[in-house]
Wavefront OBJ file of the C-alpha trace (Angstrom):
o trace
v 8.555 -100.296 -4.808
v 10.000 -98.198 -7.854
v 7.285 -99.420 -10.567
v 4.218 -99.641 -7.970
v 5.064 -96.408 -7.519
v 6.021 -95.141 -10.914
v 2.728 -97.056 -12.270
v -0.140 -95.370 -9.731
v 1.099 -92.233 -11.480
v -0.058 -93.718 -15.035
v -3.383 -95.773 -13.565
v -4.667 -92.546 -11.733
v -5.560 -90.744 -15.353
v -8.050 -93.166 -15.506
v -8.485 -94.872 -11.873
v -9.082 -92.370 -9.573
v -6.248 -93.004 -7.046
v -5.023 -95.615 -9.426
v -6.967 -98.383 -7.596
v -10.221 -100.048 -8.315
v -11.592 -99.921 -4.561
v -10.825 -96.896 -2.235
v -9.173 -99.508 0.701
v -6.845 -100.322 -1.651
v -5.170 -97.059 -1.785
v -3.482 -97.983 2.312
v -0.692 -95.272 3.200
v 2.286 -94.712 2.101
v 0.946 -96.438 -1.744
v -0.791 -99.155 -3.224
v 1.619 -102.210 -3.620
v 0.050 -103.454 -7.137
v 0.690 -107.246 -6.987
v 1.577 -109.459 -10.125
v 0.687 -113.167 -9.151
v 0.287 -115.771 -6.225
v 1.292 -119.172 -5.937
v 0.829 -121.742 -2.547
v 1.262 -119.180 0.722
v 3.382 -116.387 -1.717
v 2.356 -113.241 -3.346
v 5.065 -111.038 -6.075
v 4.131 -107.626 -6.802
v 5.524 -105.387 -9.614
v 8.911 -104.912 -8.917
v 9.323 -108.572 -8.290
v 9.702 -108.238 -4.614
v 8.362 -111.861 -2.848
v 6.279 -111.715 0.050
v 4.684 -114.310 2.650
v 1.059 -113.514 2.757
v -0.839 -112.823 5.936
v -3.487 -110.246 3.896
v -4.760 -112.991 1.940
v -7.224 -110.732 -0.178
v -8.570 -109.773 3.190
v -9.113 -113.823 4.520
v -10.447 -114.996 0.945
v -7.249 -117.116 0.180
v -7.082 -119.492 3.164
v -6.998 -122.236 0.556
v -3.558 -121.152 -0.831
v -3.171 -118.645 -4.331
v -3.728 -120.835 -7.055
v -4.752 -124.166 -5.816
v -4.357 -127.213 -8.107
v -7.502 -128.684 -8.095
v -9.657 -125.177 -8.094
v -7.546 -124.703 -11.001
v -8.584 -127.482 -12.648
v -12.166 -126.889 -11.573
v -12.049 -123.603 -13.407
v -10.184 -124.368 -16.237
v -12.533 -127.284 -17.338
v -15.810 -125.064 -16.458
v -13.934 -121.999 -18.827
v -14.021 -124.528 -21.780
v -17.834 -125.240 -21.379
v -18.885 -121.558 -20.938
v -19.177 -118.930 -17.806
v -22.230 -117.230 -18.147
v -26.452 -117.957 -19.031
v -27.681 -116.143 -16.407
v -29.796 -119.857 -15.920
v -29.865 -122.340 -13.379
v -26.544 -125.057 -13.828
v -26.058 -128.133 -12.011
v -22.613 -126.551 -10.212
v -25.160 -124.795 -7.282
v -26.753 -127.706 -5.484
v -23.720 -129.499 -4.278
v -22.446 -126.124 -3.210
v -25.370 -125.958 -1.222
v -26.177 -128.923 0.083
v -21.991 -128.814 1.700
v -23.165 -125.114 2.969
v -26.543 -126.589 4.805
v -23.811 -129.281 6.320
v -21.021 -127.035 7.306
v -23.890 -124.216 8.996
v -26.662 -126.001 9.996
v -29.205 -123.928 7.925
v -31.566 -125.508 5.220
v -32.123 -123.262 2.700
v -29.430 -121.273 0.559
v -29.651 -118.519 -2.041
v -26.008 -117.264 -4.145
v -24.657 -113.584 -4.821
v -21.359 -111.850 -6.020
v -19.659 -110.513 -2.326
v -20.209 -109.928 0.820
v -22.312 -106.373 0.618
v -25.104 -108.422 -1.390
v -25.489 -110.785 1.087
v -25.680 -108.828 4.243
v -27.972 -106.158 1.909
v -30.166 -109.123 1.673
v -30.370 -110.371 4.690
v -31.788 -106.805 5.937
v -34.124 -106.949 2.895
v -35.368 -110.833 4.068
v -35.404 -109.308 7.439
v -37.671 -106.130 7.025
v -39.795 -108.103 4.536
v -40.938 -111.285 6.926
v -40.889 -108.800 10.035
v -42.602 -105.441 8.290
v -40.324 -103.747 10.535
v -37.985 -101.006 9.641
v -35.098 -100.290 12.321
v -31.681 -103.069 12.463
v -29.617 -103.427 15.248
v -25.716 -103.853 14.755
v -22.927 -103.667 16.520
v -20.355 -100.662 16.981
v -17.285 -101.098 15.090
v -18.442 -103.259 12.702
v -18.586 -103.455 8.778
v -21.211 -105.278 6.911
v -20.637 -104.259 3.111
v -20.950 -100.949 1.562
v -24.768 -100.676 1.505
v -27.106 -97.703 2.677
v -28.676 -100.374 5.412
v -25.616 -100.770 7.265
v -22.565 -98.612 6.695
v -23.206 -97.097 9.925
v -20.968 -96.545 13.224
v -18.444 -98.459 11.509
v -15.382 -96.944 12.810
v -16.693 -93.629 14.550
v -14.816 -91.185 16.213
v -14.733 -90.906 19.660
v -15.634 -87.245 19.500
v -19.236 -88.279 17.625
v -19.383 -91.896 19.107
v -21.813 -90.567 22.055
v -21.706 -92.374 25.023
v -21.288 -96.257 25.708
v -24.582 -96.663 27.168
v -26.384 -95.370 23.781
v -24.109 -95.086 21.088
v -24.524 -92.429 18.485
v -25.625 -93.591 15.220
v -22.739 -91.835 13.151
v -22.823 -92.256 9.102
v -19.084 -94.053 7.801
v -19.702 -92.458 4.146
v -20.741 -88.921 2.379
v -23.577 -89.646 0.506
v -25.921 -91.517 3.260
v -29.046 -90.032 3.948
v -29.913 -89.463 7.454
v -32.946 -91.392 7.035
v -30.916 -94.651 6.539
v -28.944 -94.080 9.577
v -32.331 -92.947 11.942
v -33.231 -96.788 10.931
v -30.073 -98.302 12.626
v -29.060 -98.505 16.488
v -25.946 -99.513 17.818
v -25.011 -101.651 20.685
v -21.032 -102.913 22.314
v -19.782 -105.998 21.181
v -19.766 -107.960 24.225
v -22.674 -106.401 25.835
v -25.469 -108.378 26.596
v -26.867 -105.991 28.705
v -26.580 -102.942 26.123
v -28.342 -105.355 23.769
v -31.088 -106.456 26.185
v -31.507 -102.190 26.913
v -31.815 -101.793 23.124
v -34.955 -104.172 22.661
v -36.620 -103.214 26.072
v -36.677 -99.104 24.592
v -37.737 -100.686 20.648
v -40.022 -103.514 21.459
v -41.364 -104.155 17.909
v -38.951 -101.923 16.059
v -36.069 -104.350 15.027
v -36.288 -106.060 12.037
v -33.150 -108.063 13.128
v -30.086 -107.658 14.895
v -26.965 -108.448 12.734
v -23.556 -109.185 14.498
v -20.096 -110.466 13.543
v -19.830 -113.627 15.992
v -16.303 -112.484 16.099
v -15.233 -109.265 15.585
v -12.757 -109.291 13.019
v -12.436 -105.416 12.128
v -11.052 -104.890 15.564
v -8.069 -107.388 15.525
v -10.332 -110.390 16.449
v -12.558 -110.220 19.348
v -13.939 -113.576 20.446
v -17.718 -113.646 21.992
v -17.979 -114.074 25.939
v -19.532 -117.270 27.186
v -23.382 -117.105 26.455
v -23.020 -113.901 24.562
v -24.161 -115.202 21.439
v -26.885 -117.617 22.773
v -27.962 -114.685 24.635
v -29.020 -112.366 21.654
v -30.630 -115.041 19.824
v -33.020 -115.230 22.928
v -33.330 -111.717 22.988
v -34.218 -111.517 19.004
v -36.620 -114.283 19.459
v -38.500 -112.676 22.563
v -38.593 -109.775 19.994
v -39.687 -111.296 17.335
v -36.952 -109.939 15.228
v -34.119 -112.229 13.308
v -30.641 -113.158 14.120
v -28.285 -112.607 11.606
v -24.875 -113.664 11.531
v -22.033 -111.919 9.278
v -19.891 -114.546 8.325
v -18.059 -113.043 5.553
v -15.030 -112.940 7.409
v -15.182 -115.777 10.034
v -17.099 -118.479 7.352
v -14.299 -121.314 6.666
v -11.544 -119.563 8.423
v -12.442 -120.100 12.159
v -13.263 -123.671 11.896
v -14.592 -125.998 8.981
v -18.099 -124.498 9.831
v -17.548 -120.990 10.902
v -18.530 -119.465 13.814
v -21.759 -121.321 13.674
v -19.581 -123.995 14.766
v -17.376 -122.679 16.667
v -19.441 -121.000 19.402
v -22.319 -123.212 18.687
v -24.911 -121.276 18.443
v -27.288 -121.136 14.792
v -29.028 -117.986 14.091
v -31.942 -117.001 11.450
v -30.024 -116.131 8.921
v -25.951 -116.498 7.841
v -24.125 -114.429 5.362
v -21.394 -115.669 3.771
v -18.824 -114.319 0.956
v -14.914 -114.233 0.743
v -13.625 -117.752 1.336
v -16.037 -119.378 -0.424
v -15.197 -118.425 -4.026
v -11.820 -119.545 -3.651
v -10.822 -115.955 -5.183
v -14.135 -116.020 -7.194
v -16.727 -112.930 -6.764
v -19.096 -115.077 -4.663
v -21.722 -114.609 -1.400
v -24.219 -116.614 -0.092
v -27.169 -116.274 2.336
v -28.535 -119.226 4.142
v -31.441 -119.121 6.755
v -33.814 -121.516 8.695
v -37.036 -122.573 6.607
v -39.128 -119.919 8.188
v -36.654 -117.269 8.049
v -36.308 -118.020 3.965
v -40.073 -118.818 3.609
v -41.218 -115.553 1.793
v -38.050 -116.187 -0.888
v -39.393 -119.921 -1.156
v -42.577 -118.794 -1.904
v -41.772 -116.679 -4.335
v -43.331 -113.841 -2.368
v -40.059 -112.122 -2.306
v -37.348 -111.769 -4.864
v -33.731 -112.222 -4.331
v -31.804 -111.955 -7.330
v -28.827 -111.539 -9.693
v -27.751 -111.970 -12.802
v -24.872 -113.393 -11.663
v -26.080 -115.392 -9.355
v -24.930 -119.303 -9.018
v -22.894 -118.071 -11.706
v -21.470 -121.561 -13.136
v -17.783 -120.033 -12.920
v -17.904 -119.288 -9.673
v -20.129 -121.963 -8.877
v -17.212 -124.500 -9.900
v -14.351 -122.890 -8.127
v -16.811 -123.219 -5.074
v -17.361 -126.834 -5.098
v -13.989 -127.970 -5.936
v -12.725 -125.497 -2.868
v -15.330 -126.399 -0.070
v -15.400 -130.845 -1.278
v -12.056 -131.265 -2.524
v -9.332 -128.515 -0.356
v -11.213 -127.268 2.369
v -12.432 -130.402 4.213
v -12.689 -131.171 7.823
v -9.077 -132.637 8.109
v -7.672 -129.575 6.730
v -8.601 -127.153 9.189
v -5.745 -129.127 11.218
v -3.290 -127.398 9.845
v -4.616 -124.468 11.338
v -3.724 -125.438 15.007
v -0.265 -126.645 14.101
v 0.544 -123.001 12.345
v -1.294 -121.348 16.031
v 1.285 -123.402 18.374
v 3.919 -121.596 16.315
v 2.411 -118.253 16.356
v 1.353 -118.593 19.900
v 5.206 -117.866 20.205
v 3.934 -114.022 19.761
v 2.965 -113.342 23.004
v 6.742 -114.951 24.533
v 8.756 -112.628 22.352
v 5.786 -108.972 23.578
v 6.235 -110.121 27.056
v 10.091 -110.497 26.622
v 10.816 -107.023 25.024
v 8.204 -105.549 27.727
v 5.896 -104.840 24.535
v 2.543 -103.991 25.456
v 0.715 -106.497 23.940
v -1.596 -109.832 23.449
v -1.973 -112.216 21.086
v -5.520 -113.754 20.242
v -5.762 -116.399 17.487
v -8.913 -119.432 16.230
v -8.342 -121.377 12.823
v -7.304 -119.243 10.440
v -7.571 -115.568 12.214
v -5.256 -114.161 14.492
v -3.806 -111.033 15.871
v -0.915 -109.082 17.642
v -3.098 -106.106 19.676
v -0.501 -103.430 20.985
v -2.745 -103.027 23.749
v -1.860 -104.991 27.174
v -5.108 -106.279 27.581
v -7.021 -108.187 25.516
v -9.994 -105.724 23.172
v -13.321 -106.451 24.428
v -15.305 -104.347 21.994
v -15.008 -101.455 19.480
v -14.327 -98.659 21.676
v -10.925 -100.001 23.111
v -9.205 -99.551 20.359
v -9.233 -95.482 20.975
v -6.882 -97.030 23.728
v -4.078 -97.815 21.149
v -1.935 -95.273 19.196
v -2.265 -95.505 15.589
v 1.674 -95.092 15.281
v 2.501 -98.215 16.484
v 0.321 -100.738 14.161
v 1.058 -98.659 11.491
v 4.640 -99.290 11.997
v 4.177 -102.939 12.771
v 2.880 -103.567 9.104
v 5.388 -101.808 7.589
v 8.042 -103.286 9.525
v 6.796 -107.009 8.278
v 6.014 -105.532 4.914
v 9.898 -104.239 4.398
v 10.612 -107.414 5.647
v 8.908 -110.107 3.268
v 5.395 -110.642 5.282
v 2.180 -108.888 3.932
v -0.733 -108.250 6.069
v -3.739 -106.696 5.665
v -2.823 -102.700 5.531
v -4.723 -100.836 8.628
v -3.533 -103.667 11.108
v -5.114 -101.752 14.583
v -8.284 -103.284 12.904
v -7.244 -106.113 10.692
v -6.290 -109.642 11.603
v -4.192 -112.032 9.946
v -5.490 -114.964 7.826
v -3.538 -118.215 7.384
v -3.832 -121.023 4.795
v -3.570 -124.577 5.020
v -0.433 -124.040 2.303
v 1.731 -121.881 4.204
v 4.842 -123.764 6.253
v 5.924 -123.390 9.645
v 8.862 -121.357 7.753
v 5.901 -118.903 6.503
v 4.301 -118.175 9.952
v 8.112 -118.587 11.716
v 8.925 -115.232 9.814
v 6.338 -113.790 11.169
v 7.277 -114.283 14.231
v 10.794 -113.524 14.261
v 9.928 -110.273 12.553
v 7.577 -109.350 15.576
v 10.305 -109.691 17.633
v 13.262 -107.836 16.073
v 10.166 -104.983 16.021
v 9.675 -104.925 19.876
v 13.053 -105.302 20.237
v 13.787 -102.258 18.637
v 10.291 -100.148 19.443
v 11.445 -100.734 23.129
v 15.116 -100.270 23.111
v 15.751 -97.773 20.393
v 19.400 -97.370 19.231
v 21.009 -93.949 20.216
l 1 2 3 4 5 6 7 8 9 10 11 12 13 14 15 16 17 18 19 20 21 22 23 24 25 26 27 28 29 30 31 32 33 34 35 36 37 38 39 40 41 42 43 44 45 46 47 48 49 50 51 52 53 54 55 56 57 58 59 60 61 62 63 64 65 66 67 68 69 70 71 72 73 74 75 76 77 78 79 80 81 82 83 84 85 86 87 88 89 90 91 92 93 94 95 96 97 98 99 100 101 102 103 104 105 106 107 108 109 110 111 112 113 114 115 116 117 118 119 120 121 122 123 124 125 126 127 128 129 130 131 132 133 134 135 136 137 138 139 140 141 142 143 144 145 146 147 148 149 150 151 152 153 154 155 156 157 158 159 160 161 162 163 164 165 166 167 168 169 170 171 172 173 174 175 176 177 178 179 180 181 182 183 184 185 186 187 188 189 190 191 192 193 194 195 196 197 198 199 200 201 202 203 204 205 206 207 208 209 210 211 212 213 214 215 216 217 218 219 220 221 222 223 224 225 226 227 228 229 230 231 232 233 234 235 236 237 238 239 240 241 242 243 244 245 246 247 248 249 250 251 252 253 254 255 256 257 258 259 260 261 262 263 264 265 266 267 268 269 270 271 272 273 274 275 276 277 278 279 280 281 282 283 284 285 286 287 288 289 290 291 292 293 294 295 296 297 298 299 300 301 302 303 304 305 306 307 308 309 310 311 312 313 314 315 316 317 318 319 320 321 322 323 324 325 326 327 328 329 330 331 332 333 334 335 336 337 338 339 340 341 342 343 344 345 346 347 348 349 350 351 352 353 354 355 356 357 358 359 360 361 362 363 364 365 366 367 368 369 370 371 372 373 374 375 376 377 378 379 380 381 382 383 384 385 386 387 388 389 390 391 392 393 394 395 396 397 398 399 400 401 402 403 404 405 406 407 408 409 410 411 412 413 414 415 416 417 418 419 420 421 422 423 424 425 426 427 428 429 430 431 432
């Protein structure tokens, strides 16, 4: 990594770190990348790479996909930008109200916007102030929510009521007095919450599935469970979907785990590599926006650009029979948990559609706080081990999972796997 190293040097007189977003700056360097094609990524020094980061799950369609291509490239020639309504939105939508079972959808530019929304929907419709989220989770970089994201166990408080702990400098305490945090996993914890703030939550937003924690899959009932609790409450479920929407099944978690909440937030996969969010919510829950009695806006927003990568990824690539490819790719990496259990690595292997994980943990996380469980060493090595070794994953792997596309071969995934393996073989039988 010669030039990504000799070129931080030259972008940090102008980039402080020489990256445009701090997560981007992972030890031991940046690895500045040059271009993707199919299931490949080549950074600066030319080295080739199998990707398993995928621009943090965005790229489950593949880097560079024909017909998005196409999409673009004819949209370009027309122009990108009138801040005005275009025609590209609707049939992004109406797929969206298909895919998550929700009527109504406004657009952004990421992830942060929508989930900074859906609090401001949320506060408006209720005229409450407080949100309830879970600990361990990361909703955007907004003052509503960046709170207890990853806290120390030293300031975390304890399990039964969680310390609200700020993630950033900068946040006044005032925004984190108006936000509790509950376990992942917890319906109990959730059900205390409400019973000690009846009338205080504007909502309760949750990750269906963890996905900043490996991935953690919901219990049975868990999820149906907090909608009835947020309903008794008269506060609004909200679903993140930024990371689980079109990467754990064709629609989400929504469809997944069955269960439909107030509101949905979705960003990331649905650009196709475009700057793009979304918010979707039930009639009532949208019914102050429809009414024009509150704003959500953007100049950017429905941006025709983004709008057309959109349409040609969720109509044309990402259809129904696509998301088979998913399960053929999870037989293979299934494989994982024969090759920990062989070298006596403690381990487990969780995957669904697109997401998956190695946890060097022997039993499965649960929620947030069993990751303290797990030394940082050891995932730390893991991803540089498959990073030296032609597979990139998403840097800080003790909280990130994998992400898959329906491009990459069983040859992709296979490398993966074989990798993993040399890795416990060595972690657990270390040469003299």
């Amino acid at each position: 990594h010669a030039r990504s190293l000799s070129y931080r040097e030259e972008a940090k007189r102008v980039l402080p770190g020489g990256v445009s977003s701090s997560w981007q700056s992972w030890p031991p360097h940046p690895i500045y990348v040059r271009r993707g094609l199919g299931s490949l990524i080549w950074d600066i020094d030319g080295n080739e790479y199998v990707d398993l980061h995928n621009g943090y799950g965005v790229m489950v369609m593949g880097h560079a996909h024909p017909k998005v291509v196409e999409a673009v490239r004819r949209r370009v020639q027309e122009g990108t930008h009138f801040a005005q309504p275009t025609e590209e939105a609707l049939p992004v939508a109406e797929n969206l109200a298909e895919r998550y079972r929700l009527p109504q959808w406004r657009f952004g530019n990421s992830g942060t916007e929508a989930t900074l929304d859906a609090c401001r929907i949320s506060r408006a419709l209720t005229g409450r102030k407080k949100i309830l989220k879970i600990e361990g989770t990361y909703h955007g970089h907004h003052d509503s929510l960046m709170v207890s994201v990853f806290p120390d166990q030293e300031k975390a408080g304890p399990r039964d009521h969680p310390a609200s702990v700020p993630q950033t400098l900068g946040l006044p305490q005032e925004f984190v007095d108006l936000v509790l945090n509950v376990p992942f996993n917890d319906l109990e914890a959730a059900k205390r919450a409400f019973a000690e703030h009846p009338g205080e939550f504007a909502c309760m937003i949750v990750e269906p599935a963890m996905t900043n924690c490996g991935l953690v899959l919901p219990d049975a009932g868990y999820l149906a469970g907090l909608k009835e609790l947020c309903h008794a409450d008269g506060s609004l479920l909200v679903f993140d979907e930024v990371k689980t929407g079109f990467t754990l099944a064709w629609g989400g978690a929504i469809e997944a785990f069955g269960v439909v909440p107030d509101l949905v937030c979705l960003a990331k996969a649905l650009g196709a590599g475009l700057p793009c969010g979304a918010i979707g919510g039930t009639e009532e829950a949208m019914g102050m926006v429809i009414r024009g009695e509150l704003d959500q806006q953007g100049t950017f927003n429905g941006n025709p650009l983004t709008m057309a990568a959109a349409k040609a990824n969720l109509l044309d690539v990402l259809t129904p029979a696509a998301y088979a490819r998913f399960d053929e790719l999870n037989a293979l990496l299934a494989n994982c948990d024969e090759v920990c259990a062989k070298h006596g690595l403690p381990a487990n292997v969780k995957f669904l559609g697109a997401k998956g994980s190695v946890e060097f943990r022997r039993e499965p996380i649960h929620e947030y706080r069993d990751l303290w469980d797990i030394d940082d060493r050891v995932p730390q090595l893991a991803w540089l081990w498959q990073l030296n070794r032609g597979v990139f994953k998403s840097p800080g792997s003790k909280w990130e999972s994998w992400t898959t596309s329906i491009v990459h071969s069983d040859d992709d995934v296979q490398r993966y796997v074989d990798n993993l393996e040399e890795f416990a073989a060595t972690v657990t039988n270390p040469p003299a």
